[in-house]
TORKOL-4160 file (C-alpha; in steps of 0.2 Angstrom, whole numbers, padded with zeros to 4 digits, m for minus):
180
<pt num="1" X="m0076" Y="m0208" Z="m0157"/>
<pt num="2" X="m0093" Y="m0202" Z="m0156"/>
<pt num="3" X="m0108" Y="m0213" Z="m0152"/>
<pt num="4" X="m0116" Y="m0207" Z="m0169"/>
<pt num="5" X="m0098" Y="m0215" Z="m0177"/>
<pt num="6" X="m0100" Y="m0231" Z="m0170"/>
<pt num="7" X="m0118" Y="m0232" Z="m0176"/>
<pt num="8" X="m0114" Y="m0226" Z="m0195"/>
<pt num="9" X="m0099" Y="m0239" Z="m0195"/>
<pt num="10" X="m0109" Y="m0253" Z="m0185"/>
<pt num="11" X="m0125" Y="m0247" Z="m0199"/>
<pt num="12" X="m0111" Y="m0251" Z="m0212"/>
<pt num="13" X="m0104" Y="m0268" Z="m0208"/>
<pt num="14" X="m0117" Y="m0284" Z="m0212"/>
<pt num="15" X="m0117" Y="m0301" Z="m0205"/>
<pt num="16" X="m0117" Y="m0315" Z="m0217"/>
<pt num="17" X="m0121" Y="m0331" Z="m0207"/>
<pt num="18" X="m0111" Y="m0349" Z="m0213"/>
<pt num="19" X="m0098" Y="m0338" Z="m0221"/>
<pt num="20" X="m0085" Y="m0345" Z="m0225"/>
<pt num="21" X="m0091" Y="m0360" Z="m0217"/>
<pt num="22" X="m0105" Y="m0367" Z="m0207"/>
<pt num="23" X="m0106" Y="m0359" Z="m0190"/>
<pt num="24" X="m0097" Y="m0343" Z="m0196"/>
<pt num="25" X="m0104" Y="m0327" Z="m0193"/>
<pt num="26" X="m0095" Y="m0317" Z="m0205"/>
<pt num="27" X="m0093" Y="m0296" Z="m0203"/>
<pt num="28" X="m0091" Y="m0291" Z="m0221"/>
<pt num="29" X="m0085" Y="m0273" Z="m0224"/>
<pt num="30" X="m0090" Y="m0273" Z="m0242"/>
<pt num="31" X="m0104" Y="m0260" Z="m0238"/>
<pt num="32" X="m0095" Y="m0248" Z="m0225"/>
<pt num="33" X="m0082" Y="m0245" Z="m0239"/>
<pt num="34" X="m0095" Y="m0240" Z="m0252"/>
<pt num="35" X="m0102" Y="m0228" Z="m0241"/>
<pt num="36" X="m0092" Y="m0212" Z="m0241"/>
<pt num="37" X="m0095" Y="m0205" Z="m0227"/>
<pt num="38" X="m0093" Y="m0220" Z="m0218"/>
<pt num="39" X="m0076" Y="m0225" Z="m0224"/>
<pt num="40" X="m0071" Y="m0207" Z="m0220"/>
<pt num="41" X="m0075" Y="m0208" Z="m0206"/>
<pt num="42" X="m0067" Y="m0223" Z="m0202"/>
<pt num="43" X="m0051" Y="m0219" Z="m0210"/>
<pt num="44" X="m0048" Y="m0204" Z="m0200"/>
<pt num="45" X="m0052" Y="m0212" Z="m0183"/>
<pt num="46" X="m0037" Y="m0223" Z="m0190"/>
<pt num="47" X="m0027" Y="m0208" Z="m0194"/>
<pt num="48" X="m0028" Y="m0200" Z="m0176"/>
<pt num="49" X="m0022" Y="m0215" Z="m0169"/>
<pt num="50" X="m0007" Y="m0216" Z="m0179"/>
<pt num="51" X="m0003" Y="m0197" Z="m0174"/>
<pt num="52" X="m0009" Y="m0200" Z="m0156"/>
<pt num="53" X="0005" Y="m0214" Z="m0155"/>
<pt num="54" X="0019" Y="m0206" Z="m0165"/>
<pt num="55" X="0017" Y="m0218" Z="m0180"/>
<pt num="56" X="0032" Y="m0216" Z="m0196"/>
<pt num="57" X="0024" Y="m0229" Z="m0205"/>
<pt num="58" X="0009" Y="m0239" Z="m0209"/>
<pt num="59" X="0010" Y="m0258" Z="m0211"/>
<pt num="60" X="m0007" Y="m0268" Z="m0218"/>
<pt num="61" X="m0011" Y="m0284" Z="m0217"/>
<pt num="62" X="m0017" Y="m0294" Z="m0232"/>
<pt num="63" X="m0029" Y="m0291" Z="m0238"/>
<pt num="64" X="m0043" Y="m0281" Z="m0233"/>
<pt num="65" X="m0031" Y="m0272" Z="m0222"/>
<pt num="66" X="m0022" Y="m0267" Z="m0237"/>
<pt num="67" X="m0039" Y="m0258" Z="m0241"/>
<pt num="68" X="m0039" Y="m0248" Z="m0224"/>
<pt num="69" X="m0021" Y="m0244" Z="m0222"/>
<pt num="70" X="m0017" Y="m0236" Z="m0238"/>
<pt num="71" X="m0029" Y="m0222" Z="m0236"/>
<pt num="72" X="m0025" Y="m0220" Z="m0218"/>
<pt num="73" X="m0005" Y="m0218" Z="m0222"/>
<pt num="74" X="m0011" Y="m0205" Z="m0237"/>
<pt num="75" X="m0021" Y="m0194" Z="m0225"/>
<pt num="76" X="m0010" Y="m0197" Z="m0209"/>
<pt num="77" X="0005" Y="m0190" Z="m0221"/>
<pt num="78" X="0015" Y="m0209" Z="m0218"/>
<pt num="79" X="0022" Y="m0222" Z="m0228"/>
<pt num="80" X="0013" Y="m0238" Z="m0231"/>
<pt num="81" X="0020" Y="m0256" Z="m0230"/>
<pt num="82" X="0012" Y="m0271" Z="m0236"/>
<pt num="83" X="0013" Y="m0285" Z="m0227"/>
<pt num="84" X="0007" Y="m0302" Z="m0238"/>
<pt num="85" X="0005" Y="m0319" Z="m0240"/>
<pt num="86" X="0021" Y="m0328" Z="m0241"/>
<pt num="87" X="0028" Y="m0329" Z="m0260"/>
<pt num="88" X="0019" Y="m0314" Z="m0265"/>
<pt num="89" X="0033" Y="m0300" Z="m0264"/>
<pt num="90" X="0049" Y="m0299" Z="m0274"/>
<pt num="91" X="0066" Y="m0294" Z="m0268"/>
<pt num="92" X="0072" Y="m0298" Z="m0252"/>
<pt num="93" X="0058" Y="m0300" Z="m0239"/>
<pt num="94" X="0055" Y="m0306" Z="m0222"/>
<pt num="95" X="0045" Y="m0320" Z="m0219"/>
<pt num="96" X="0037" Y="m0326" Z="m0202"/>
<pt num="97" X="0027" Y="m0341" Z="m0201"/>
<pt num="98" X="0012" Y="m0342" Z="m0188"/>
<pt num="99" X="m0002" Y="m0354" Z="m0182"/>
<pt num="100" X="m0020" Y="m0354" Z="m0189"/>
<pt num="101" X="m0034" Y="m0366" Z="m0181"/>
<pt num="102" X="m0029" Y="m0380" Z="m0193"/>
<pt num="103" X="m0013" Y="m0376" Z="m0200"/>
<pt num="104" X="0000" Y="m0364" Z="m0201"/>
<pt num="105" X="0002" Y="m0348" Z="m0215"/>
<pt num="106" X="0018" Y="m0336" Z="m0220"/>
<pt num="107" X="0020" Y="m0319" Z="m0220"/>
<pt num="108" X="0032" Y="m0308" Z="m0227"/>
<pt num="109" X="0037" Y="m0289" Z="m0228"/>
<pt num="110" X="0049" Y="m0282" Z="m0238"/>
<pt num="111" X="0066" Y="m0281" Z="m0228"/>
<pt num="112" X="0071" Y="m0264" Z="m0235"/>
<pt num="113" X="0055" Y="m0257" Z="m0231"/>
<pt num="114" X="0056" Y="m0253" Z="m0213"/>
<pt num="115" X="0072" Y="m0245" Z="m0200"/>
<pt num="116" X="0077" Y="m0241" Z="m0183"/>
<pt num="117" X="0069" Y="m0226" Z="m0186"/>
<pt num="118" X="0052" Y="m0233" Z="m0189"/>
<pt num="119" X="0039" Y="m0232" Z="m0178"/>
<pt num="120" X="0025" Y="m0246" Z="m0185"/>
<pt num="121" X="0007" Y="m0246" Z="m0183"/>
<pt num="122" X="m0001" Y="m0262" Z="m0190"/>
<pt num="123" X="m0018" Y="m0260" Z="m0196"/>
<pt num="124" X="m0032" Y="m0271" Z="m0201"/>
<pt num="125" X="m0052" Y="m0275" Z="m0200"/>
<pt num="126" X="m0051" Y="m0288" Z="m0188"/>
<pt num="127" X="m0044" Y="m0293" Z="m0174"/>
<pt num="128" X="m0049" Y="m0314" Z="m0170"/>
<pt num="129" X="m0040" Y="m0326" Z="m0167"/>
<pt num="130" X="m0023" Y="m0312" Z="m0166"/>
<pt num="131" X="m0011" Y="m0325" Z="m0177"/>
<pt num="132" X="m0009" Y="m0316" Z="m0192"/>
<pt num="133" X="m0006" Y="m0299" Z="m0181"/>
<pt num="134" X="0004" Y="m0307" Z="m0169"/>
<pt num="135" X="0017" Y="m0312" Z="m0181"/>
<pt num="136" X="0017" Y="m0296" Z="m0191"/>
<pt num="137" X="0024" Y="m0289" Z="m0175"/>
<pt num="138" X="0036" Y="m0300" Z="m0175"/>
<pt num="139" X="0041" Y="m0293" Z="m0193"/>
<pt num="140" X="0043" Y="m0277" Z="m0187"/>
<pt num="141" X="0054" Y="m0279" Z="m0175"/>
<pt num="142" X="0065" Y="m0292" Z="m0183"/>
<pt num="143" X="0066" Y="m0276" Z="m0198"/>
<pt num="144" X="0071" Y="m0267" Z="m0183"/>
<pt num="145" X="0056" Y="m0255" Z="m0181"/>
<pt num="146" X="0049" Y="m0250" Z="m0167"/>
<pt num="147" X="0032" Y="m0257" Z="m0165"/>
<pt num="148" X="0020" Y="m0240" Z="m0162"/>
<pt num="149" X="0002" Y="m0250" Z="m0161"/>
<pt num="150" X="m0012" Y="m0260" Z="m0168"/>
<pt num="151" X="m0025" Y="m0251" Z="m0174"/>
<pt num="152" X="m0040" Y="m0260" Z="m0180"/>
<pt num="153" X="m0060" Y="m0259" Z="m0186"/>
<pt num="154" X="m0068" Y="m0272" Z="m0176"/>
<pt num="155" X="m0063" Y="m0283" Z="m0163"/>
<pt num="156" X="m0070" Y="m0301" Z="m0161"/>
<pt num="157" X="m0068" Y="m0302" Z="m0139"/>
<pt num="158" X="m0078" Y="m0319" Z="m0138"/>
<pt num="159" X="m0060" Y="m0325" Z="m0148"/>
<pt num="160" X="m0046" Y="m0320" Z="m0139"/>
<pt num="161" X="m0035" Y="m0312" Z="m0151"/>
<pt num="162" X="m0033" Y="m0299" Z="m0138"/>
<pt num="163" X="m0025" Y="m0310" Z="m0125"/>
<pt num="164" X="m0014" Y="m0318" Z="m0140"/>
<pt num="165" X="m0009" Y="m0300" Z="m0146"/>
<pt num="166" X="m0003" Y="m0294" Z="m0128"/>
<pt num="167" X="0015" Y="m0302" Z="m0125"/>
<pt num="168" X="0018" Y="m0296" Z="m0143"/>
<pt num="169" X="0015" Y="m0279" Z="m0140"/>
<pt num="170" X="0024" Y="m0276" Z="m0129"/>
<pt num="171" X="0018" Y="m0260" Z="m0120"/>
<pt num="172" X="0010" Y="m0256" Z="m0137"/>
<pt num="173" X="m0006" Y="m0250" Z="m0138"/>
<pt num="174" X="m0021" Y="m0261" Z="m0146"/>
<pt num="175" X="m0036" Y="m0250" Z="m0150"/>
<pt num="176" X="m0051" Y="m0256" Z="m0159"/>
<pt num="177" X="m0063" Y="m0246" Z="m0167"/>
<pt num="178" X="m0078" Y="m0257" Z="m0161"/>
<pt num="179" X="m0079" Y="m0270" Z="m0151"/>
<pt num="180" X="m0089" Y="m0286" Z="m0151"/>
């Protein structure tokens, strides 16, 4: 990626302080995906690294990565899976439960989605705290994918979802389009 990228994205993404709680800096997309240069941008860094890595399939995370993913999957040519909050999906499904800072959450992907010919690449906005990234790789491979990558927008470093995420992937790469 080009320094002039990372500027229009980074130009595009808008901190919104005490959202959704006090003492959360929130990093809302909303305007990078109104801006079509910008989200064209973005969704073709996404695309080459789903070719880079040999990718079948995309899988997105609910929700906003639901709003990255599909258009990815469409330009990279690859089938796009969502992967949503428990209770959400009909048919058979998949569900894997997984650790938030006060709690715990579901998530589930349709079992007949994915195959041993499948080569996953998960992608989202944002990489923090790595729970809900973490157990969609579990997911994968429990549909008996193969687990390509983790392709997201931004990474929050100062949380550690990187060192979460690292065990799961297994020798899978994890590439972030910006770091923070």
């Amino acid at each position: 990626m080009t320094a002039e990228m990372r500027e229009l994205l980074l130009s595009r993404i808008r901190d919104v302080s005490d959202y959704p709680k006090p003492g959360v800096m929130f990093k809302d997309i909303t305007p990078l995906l109104a801006d079509p240069a910008a989200f064209t941008a973005l969704t073709g860094a996404l695309a080459d690294v789903c070719a880079r890595h040999g990718a079948t399939k995309v899988v997105g995370l609910e929700a906003r990565g639901f709003i990255l993913a599909a258009p990815v999957a469409v330009r990279a040519g690859l089938g796009f899976i969502p992967v949503r909050k428990a209770g959400k999906l009909p048919g058979a499904t998949l569900s894997q439960a997984y650790e938030l800072e006060y709690g715990t959450a579901e998530i589930e992907i349709h079992a007949e989605d994915l195959g041993g010919d499948d080569r996953v690449m998960v992608i989202d906005d944002v990489l923090a705290t790595g729970g809900t990234a973490e157990a969609s790789l579990e997911l994968i491979r429990r549909a008996g994918a193969e687990v390509a990558g983790v392709a997201i927008l931004m990474e929050l470093g100062f949380l550690g979802g990187r060192a979460r995420l690292e065990p799961a992937l297994q020798g899978a790469p994890l590439e972030a389009i910006i770091q923070i």
